[in-house]
C-alpha positions as CSV (number, residue, x, y, z in Angstrom):
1,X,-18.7,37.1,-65.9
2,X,-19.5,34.0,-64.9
3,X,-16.9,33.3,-62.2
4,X,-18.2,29.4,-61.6
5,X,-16.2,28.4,-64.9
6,X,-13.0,29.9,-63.5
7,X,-13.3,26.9,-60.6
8,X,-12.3,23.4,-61.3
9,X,-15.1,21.4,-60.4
10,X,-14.1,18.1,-58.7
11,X,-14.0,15.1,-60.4
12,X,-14.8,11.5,-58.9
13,X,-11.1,10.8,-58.0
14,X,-11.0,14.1,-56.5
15,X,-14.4,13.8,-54.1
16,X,-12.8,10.0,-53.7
17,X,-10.0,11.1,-52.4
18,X,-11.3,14.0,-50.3
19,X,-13.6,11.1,-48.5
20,X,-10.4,8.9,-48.1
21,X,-8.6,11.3,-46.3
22,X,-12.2,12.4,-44.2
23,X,-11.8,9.1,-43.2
24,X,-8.2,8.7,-42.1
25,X,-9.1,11.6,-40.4
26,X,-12.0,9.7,-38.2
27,X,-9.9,6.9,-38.1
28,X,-6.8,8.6,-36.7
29,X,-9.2,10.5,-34.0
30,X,-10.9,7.5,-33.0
31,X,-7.5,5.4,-32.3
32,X,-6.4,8.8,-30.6
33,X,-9.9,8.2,-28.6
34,X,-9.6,4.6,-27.9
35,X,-5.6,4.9,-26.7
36,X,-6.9,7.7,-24.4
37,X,-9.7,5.2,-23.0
38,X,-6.9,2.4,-22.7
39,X,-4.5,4.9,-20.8
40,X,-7.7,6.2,-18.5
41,X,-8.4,2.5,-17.5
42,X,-4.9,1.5,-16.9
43,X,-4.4,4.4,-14.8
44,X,-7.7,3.5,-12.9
45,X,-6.6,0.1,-12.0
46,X,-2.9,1.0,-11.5
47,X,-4.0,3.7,-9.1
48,X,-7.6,3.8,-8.1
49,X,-6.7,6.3,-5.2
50,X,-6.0,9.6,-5.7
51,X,-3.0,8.9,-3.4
52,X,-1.5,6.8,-1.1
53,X,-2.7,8.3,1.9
54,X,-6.5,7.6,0.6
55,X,-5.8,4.4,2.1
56,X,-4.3,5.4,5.2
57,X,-7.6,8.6,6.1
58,X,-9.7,5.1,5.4
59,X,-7.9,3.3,8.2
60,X,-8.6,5.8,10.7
61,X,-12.5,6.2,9.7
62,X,-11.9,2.3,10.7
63,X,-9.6,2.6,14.1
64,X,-10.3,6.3,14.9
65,X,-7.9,7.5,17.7
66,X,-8.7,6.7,21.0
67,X,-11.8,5.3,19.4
68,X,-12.5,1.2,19.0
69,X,-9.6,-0.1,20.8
70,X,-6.8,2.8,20.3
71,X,-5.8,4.2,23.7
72,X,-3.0,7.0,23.7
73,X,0.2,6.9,22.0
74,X,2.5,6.2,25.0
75,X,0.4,3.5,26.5
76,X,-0.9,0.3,25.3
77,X,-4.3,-0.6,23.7
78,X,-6.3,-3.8,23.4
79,X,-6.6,-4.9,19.8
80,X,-10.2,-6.1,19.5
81,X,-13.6,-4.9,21.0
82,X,-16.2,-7.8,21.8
83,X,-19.1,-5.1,21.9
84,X,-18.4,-4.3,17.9
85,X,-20.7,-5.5,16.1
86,X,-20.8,-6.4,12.3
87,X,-23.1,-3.8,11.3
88,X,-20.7,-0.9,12.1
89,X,-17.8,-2.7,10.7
90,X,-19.9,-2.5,7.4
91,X,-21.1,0.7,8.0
92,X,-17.5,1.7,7.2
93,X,-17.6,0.1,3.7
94,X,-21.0,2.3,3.1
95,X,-19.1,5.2,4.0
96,X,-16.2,4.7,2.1
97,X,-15.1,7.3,-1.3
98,X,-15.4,5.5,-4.5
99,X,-11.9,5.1,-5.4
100,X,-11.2,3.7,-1.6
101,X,-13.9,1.0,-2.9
102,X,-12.3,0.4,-6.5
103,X,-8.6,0.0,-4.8
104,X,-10.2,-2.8,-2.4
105,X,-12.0,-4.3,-5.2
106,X,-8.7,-4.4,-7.6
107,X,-6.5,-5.5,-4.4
108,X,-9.0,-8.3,-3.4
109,X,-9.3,-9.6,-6.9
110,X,-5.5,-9.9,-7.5
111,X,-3.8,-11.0,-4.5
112,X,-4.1,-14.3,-5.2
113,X,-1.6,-16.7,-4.0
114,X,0.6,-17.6,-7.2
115,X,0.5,-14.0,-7.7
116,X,2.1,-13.0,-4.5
117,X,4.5,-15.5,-5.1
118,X,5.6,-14.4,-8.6
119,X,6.2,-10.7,-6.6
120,X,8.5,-12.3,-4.0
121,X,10.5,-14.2,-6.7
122,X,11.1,-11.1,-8.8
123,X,11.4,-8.1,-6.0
124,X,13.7,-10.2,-3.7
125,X,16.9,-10.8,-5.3
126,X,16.6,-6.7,-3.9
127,X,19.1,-6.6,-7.2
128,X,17.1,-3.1,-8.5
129,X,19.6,-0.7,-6.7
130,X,21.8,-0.1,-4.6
131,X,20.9,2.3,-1.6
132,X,21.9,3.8,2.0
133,X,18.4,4.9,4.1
134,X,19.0,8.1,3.7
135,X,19.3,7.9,0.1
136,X,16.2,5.5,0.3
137,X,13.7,8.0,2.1
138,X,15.2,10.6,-0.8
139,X,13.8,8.6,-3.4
140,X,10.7,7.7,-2.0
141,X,10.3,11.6,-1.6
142,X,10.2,12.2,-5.2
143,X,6.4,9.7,-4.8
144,X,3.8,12.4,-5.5
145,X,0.8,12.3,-3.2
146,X,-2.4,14.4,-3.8
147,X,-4.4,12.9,-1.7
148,X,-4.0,15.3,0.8
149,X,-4.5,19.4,-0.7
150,X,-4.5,20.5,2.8
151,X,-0.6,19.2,3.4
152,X,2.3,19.8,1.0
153,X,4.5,17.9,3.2
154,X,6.5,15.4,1.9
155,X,7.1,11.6,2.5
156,X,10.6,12.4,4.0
157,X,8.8,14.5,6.7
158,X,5.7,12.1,7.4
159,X,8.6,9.5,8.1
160,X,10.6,12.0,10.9
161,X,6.8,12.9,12.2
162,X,6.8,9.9,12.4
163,X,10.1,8.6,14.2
164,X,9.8,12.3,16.4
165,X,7.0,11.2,18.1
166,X,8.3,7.5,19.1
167,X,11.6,9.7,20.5
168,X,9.5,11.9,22.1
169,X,7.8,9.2,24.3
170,X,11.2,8.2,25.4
171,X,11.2,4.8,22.8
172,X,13.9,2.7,22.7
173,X,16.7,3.9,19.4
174,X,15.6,0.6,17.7
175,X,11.9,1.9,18.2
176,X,12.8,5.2,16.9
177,X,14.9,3.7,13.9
178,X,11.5,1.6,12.8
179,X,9.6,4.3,13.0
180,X,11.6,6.3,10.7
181,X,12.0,3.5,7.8
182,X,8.7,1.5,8.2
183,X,7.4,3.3,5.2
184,X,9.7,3.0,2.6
185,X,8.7,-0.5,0.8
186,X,6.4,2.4,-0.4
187,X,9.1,3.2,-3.1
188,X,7.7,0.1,-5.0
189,X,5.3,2.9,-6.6
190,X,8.4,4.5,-8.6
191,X,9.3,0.9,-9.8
192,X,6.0,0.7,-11.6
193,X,3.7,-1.5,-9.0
194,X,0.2,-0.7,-8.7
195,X,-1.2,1.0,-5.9
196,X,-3.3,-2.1,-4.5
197,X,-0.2,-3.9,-5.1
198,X,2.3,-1.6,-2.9
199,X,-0.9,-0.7,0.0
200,X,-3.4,-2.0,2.1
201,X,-4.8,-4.4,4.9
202,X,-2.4,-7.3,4.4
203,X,-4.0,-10.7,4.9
204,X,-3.0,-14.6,4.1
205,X,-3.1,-16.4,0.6
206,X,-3.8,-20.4,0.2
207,X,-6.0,-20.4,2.6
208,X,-10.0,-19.0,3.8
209,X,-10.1,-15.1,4.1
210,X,-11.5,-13.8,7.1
211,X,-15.1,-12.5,6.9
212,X,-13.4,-9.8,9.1
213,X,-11.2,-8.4,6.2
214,X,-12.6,-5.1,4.8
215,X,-14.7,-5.4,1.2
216,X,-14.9,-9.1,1.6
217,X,-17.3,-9.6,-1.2
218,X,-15.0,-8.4,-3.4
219,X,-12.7,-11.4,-3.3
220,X,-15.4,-13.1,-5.7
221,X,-13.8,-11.8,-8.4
222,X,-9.8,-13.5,-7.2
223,X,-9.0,-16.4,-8.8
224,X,-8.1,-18.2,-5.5
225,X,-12.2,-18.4,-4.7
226,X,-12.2,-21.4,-7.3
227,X,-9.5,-23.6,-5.2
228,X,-11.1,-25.7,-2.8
229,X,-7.6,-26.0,-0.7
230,X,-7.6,-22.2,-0.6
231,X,-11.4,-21.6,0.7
232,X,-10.5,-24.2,3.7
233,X,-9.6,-23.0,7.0
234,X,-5.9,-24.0,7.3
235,X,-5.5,-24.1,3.1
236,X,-1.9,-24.9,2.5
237,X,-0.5,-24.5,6.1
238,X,-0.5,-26.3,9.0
239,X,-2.0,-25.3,12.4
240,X,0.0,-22.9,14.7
241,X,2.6,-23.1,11.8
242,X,4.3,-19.5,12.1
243,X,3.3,-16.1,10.3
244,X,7.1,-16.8,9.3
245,X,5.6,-19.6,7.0
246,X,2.5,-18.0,5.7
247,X,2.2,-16.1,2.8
248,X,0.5,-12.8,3.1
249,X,-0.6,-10.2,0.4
250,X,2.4,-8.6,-1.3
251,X,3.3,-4.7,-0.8
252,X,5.6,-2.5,1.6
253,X,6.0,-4.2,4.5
254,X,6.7,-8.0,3.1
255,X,9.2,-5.7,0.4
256,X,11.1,-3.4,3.2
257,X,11.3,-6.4,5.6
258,X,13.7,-8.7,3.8
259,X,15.8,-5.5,2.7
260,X,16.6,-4.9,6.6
261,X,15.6,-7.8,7.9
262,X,19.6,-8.9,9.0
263,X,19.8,-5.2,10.1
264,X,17.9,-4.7,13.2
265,X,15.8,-6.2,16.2
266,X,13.2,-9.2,16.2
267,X,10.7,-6.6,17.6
268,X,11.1,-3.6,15.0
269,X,11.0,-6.8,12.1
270,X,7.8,-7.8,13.3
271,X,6.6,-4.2,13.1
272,X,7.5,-3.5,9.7
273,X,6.3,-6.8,8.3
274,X,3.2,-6.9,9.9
275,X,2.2,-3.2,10.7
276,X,-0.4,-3.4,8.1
277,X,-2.0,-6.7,8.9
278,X,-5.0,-5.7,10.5
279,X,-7.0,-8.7,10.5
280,X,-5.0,-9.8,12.7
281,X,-3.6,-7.2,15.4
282,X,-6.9,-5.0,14.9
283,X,-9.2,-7.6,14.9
284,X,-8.0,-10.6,16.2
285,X,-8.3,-13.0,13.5
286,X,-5.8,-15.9,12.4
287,X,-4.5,-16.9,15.8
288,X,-4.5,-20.5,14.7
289,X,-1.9,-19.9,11.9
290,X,0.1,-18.1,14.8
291,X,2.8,-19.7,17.1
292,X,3.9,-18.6,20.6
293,X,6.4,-16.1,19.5
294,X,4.2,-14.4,16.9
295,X,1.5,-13.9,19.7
296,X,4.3,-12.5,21.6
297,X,5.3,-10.3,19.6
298,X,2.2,-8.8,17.7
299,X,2.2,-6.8,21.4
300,X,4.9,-5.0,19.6
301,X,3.1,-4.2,16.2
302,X,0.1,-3.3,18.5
303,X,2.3,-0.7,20.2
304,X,3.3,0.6,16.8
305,X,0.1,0.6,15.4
306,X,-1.3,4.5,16.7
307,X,2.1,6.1,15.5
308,X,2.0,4.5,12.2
309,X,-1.5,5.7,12.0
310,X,-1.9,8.9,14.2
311,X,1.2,10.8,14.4
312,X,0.6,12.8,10.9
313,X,0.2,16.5,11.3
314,X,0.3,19.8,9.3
315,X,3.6,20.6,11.3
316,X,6.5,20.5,9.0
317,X,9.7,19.5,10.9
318,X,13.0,20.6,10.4
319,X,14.9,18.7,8.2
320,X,18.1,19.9,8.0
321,X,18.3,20.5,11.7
322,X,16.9,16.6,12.2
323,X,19.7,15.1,9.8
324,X,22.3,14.5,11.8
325,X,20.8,12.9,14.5
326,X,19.2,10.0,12.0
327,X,21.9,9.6,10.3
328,X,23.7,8.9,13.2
329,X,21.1,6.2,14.2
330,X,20.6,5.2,10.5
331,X,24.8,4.1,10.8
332,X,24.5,2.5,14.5
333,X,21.9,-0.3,12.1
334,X,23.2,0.0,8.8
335,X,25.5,-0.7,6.5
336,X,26.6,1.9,4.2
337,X,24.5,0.8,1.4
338,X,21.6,-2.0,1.3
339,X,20.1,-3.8,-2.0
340,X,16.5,-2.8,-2.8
């Protein structure tokens, strides 16, 4: 029997059809294709780093302990070295992991001056929630970092590392309390904010960068390098006009200051706000945009500097046992609950 007849061959509406739908099929795969390229670049510039703390290992290839400048953690250290020279300072840049170089180049080429602006006008109303500290270091502990497979400690205990040591050199409480918070602008992470937009060496806007600021070249790309006003020395300021009236690069430390900034002393203020502007206290850049008091007291975010950078360990500390005694301290500062 001739089993070909009991088979309906196709007819031209039929293959028509079958090639239609082939098609559909390519077209659906390649939209799949193309949404998966769109979410793999987004994710690349949202967070070039594999985690926070990418930024942070960088810093101390930079400023190694007891290494250019850094002295031990109870004593003071002198900020700049006049025997550096500006070969080893790139040398650091040559050295540095591909995504450390991708989150410099998307943080140079978008922390332009209107930009940092438009972040202050919309993150400080601090109308997003409604927090105590504690509460506050909670949330930031639900902030993933991967960064490290080595640690699974969490961003609740890198802050009490943190704050243990400053007790432990016999600090005063308003030291200890800074120590424990300076971190938690980081939170800006779980409201969406990019990584280069949350991290990083802080430096002024609306006016020249410093060739001393890491992956200089890479502010070719912002659009601030097409003002004229903003490539001159003073730009928009005034000489020895006050970091207080200078706008730096947006992230943590601009966000958490005005969230405590009625809260606790001038010292600890200047710490958080400026803890990660190393231009300045690491290499002495921008003293002619400083006044009197700011000169003053960068001696204080000096001092802060090798906790905030060196006091992270493997050794997980007791949390529960810890508690009470910050939450005393955290009441003896704060109010019940703060706007974030």
């Amino acid at each position: 029997m001739d089993l070909i007849g009991f088979v309906k061959r196709p007819t031209a509406p039929d293959l028509f059809a079958l090639a239609e739908s082939a098609r559909e099929a390519d077209d659906s795969l390649g939209r799949w294709e193309q949404q998966l390229a769109m979410e793999s670049s987004k994710a690349t510039v949202n967070a070039p780093l594999n985690g926070l703390e990418e930024w942070e290992d960088f810093l101390k290839l930079r400023y190694p302990e007891n290494g250019r400048g850094a002295t031990p953690l109870a004593t003071g250290f002198q900020a700049t070295d006049p025997n550096k020279k500006q070969q080893q300072f790139r040398n650091y840049e040559a050295d540095a992991r591909p995504t450390v170089r991708e989150f410099y180049r998307q943080n140079h080429r978008h922390q332009a001056y209107d930009f940092v602006r438009a972040k202050k006008q919309d993150f400080l109303a601090l109308n997003r929630r409604k927090m105590s500290i504690w509460e506050a270091m909670e949330f930031l502990n639900t902030l993933v970092d991967d960064s490290d497979p080595d640690t699974d400690l969490s961003q609740l205990e890198h802050l009490l590392q943190t704050a243990e040591q400053i007790r432990r050199d016999g600090k005063p409480r308003w030291f200890i309390i800074t120590g424990l918070i300076h971190d938690l602008g980081k939170i800006l992470c779980l409201y969406g904010e990019p990584q280069w937009a949350v991290v990083g060496d802080t430096f002024p806007v609306g006016c020249a960068w410093s060739d001393k600021i890491v992956f200089h070249q890479f502010f070719s790309d912002n659009p601030d390098s097409q003002n004229a006003k903003f490539q001159s020395r003073l730009g928009v300021y005034s000489e020895n006009c006050g970091l207080d009236n200078v706008h730096l690069s947006w992230g943590h430390d601009e966000y958490l200051y005005h969230v405590v900034k009625d809260h606790l002393p001038k010292e600890a203020l200047y710490m958080i706000r400026y803890h990660s502007f190393y231009p300045a206290h690491r290499e002495g850049e921008y003293d002619y945009l400083m006044n009197d008091e700011d000169r003053k007291m960068f001696d204080c975010v000096r001092a802060f500097n090798p906790y905030d950078l060196y006091t992270k360990n493997h050794e997980k500390p007791d949390v529960a046992k810890l508690r009470p005694f910050y939450e005393d301290l955290i009441s003896e500062y704060f109010p019940e609950k703060l706007g974030w």
